[in-house]
N, C-alpha and C positions, 0 to 999 in steps of 0.2 A: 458367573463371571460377568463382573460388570464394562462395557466400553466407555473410557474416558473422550470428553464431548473436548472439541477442541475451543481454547480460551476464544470467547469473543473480542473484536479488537474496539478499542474505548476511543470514541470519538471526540474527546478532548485533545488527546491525540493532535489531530487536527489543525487546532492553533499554534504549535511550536515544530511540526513538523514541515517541510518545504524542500522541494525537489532539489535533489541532489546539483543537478546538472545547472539549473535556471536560476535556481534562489528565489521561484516562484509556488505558489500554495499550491494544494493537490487536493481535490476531488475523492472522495471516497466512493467505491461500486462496491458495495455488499453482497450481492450477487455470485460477483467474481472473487471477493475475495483481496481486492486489489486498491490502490492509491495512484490515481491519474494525474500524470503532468501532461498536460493538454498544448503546451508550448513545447515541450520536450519531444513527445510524442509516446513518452512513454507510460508503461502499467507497474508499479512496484510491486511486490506479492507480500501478502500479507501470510505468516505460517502462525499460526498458535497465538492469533493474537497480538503478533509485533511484526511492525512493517521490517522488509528488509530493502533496505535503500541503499542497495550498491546499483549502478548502474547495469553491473555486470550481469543482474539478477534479472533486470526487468525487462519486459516484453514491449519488444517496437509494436505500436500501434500504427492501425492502416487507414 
């Protein structure tokens, strides 16, 4: 039985996406997994691949 690797998220991405809250661009952490709005304060979480950009989703950074 094989495990399915989860979609990597496409960094082109990138250029047409922009924090929900600011209407300012986002940072990518590979690491985490995650798209930072550094004026926001917040981390979007990336699942399979596709960011999810609800606010409601993402993590207050400290």
């Amino acid at each position: 039985m094989s495990e399915t690797q989860p979609q990597p998220f496409d960094r082109r991405m990138l250029e047409a996406l922009v924090c929900p809250r600011t209407g300012l661009r986002l940072d990518y952490d590979a690491d985490k997994q995650e798209l930072i709005s550094k004026r926001a304060r917040l981390a979007y979480p990336i699942r399979n691949g596709i960011p999810v950009m609800l606010t409601d989703e993402a993590r207050l950074l400290e």
